[in-house]
Structures are given as structure tokens and as C-alpha cells.
C-alpha positions as CSV (number, residue, x, y, z in Angstrom):
1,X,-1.5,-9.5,-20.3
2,X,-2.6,-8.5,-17.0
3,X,-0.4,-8.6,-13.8
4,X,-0.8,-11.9,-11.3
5,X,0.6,-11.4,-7.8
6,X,2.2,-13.4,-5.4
7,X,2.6,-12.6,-1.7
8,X,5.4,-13.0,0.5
9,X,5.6,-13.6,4.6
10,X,8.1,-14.6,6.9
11,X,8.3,-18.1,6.9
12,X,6.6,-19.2,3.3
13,X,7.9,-22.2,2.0
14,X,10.9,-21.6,-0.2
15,X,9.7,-24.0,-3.3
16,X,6.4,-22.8,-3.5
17,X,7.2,-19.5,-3.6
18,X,9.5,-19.3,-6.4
19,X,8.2,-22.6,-8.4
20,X,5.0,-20.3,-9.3
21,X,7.0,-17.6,-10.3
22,X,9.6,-19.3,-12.4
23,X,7.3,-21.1,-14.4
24,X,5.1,-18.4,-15.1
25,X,7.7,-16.4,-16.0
26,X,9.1,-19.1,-18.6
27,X,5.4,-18.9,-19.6
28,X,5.7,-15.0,-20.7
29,X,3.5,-14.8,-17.9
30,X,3.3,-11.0,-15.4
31,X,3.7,-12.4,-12.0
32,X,5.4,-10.1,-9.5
33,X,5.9,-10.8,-6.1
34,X,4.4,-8.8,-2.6
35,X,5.8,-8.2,0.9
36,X,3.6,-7.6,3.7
37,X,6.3,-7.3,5.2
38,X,7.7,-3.5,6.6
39,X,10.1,-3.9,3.9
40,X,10.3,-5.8,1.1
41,X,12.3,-8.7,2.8
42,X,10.9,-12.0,3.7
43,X,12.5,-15.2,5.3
44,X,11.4,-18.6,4.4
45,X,10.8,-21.7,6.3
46,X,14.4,-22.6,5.7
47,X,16.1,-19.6,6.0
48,X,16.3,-18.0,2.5
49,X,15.7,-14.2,2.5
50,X,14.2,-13.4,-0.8
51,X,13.6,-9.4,-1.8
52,X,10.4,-8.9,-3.4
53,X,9.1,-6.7,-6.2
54,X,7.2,-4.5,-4.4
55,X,5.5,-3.8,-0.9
56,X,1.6,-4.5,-0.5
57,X,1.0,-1.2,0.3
58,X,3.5,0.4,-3.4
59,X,1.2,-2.1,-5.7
60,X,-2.4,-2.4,-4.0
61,X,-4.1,-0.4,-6.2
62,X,-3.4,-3.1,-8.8
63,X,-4.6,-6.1,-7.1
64,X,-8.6,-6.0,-7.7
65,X,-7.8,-6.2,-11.7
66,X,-4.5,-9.1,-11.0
67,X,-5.4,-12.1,-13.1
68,X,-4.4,-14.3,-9.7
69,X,-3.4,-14.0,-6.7
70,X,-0.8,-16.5,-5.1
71,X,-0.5,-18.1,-2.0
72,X,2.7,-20.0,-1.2
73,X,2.4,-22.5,1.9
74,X,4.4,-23.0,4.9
75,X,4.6,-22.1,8.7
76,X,4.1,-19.3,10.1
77,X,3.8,-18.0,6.3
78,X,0.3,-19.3,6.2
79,X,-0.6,-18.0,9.0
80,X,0.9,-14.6,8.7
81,X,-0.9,-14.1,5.1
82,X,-4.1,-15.2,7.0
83,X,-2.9,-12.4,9.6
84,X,-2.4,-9.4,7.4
85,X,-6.0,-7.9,7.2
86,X,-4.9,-6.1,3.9
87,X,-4.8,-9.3,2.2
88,X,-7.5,-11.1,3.5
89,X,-9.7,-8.1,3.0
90,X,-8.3,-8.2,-0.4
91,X,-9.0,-11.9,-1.2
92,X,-12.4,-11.8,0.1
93,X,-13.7,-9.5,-2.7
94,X,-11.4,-10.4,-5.5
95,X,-13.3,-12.0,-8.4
96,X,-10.1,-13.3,-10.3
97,X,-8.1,-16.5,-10.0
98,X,-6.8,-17.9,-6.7
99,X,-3.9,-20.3,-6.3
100,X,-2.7,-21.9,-2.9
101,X,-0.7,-24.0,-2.0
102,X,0.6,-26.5,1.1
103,X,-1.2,-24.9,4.5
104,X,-2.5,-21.7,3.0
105,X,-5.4,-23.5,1.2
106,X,-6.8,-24.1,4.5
107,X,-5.2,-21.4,6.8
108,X,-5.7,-18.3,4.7
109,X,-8.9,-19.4,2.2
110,X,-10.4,-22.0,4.0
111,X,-10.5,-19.5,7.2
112,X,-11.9,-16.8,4.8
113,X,-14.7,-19.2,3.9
114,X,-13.5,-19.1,0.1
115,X,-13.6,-22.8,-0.3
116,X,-17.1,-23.1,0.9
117,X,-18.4,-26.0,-1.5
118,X,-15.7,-26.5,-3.5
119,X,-13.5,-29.1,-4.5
120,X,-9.9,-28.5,-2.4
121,X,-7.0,-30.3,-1.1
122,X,-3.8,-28.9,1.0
123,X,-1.3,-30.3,3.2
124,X,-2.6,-33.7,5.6
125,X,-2.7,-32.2,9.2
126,X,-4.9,-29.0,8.0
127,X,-7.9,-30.5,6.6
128,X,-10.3,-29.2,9.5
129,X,-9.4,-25.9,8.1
130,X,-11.2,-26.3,4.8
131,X,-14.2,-24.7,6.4
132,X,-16.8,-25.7,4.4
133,X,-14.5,-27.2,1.3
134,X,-14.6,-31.3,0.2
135,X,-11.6,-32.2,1.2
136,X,-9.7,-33.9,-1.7
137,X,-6.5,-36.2,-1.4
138,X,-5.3,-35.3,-5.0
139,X,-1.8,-33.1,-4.9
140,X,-3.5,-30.5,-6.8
141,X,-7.2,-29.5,-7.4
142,X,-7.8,-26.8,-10.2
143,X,-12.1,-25.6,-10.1
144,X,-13.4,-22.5,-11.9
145,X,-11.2,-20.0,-10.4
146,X,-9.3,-21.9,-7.2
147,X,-5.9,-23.8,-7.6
148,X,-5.3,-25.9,-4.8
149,X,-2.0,-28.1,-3.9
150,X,-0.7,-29.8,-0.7
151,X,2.6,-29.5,-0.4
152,X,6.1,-28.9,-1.9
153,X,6.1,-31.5,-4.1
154,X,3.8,-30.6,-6.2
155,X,5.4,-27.0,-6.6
156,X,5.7,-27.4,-9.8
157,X,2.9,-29.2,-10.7
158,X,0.8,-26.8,-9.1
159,X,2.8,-24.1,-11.3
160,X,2.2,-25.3,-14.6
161,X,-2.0,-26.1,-13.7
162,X,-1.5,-21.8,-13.0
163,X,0.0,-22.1,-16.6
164,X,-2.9,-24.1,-18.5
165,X,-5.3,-22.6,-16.9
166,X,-4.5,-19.2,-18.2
167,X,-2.5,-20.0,-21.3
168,X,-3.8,-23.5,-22.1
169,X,-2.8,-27.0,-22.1
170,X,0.2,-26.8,-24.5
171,X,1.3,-23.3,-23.4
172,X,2.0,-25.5,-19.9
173,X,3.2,-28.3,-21.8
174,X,5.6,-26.2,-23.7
175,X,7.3,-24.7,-20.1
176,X,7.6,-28.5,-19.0
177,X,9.5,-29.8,-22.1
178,X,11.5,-27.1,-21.8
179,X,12.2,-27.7,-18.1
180,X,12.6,-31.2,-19.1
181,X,9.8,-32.6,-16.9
182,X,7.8,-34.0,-20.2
């Protein structure tokens, strides 16, 4: 199974960060989490320091064959993804699955131009950021290879659409029963 990252700033939102990797991991999913940090320490929105598995720079070898890369939402962590020219280099030639969630559907891809006629949705206030994108008001959008979610209530929905897209319907269905949400 290959490897699926997801990347870590200061200031990501807590829930979308570790809803993605907790359900992928109940999946039997590879998801590892990335700093671009100097060290492998980020702080969230609401204060929560979280230690990642690896720094951008230990792992990027590994990204251009990751089955998806992960974008958590949030301010400034949006907006420090879109920042770190590493990344954003990164996601502009990557040819696997994208998921994003919150503000970084339209801060980090829609600024990239990777939503450019697509189907996407994020959180209300960031819309004229979807360069390009039709804006949809659904909580999450799932296309070819783009996940899109608005916010952190749908954490875990947008988690489990990760899920079935790689694994299949019931493989997401399973992880909800199990978490009790079916």
C-alpha cells in the first residue's frame, strides 16, 4: 500500500488534522504526518502542539509516488502551507490524490490554480479564492482526484470520502460502524 502524507503548520486546525489520520489509520491505511516546520513540532489553531512523523525535508523523496497528499484547514495554517514553496512546488506536479480541507481548499489549491474547473467547496468567507473552481456549498466535494471540505465539522466526513475513495464504499463504511457513526 503506498504511503499518503499529511502536512503540518503552525496554526492547522486541530480536528482536521488528526480526523484524516485517525480514520485512515483504522482503515489499515499508510498516512504519516509532515512538518514544515524547523522541527518536527507544530501548534494548532487552539493551542495543541502535535509532534509529527517526519520533517518535509527527512521524507521528500517519497512524496511524488504518496497515494495523497493532505491538507488540513485553519489560520495561519492555510496560509503557511500555501507559504512553504517546497510544498506548493510539490502539489503543483503531483499527479496523485489531493485532499483539503476548511481554508486550504482555497488558500493553498485554489491559489495554485489546481481547482481550475472543478467541482470544490471550503470554508464560507474564502470562496474568491477558488480561482477558477465552481464553488459548491456541499460540506464535502470528492472529483477524480480532489477531496474538498469546508470546515471542521465535516472532519470526519471528509476522512472517510479519503477512505472510499481509496479502499471503497464498505472499507469506509466498516471504519464508521466501528466508530459508531453508522
Amino acid at each position: 500500500m503506498k504511503k499518503s502524507f499529511l502536512f503540518l503548520a503552525d496554526g492547522f486546525e486541530t480536528i482536521e488534522a488528526l480526523t484524516p489520520v485517525d480514520v485512515m489509520r483504522r482503515a489499515g491505511m499508510d498516512i504519516k504526518t509532515v512538518c514544515i516546520n524547523p522541527s518536527k513540532v507544530a501548534v494548532s489553531a487552539q493551542g495543541v502542539p502535535v509532534t509529527a512523523d517526519f520533517y518535509f525535508d527527512e521524507v521528500a523523496s517519497e512524496f511524488d509516488s504518496a497515494e495523497w497528499i493532505i491538507l488540513p484547514g485553519g489560520m495561519p495554517g492555510a496560509s503557511n502551507l500555501h507559504g512553504f514553496a517546497p510544498l506548493a512546488s510539490l502539489l503543483t506536479r503531483f499527479k496523485g490524490n489531493i485532499a483539503a480541507i476548511c481554508a486550504a481548499p482555497a488558500v493553498v489549491l485554489g491559489q495554485l490554480g489546481l481547482l481550475a474547473g472543478l467541482k470544490a467547496t471550503c470554508y464560507p468567507g474564502f470562496e474568491d479564492q477558488l480561482t477558477d473552481a465552481i464553488h459548491s456549498s456541499e460540506p464535502v466535494v470528492v472529483t477524480d482526484r480532489i477531496i474538498t471540505a469546508n470546515g471542521p465539522a465535516t472532519a470526519l466526513r471528509f476522512s472517510l470520502a479519503i477512505v472510499a475513495a481509496s479502499l471503497g464504499a464498505s472499507a469506509a463504511d466498516q471504519v464508521a460502524a466501528g466508530m459508531l457513526l453508522k
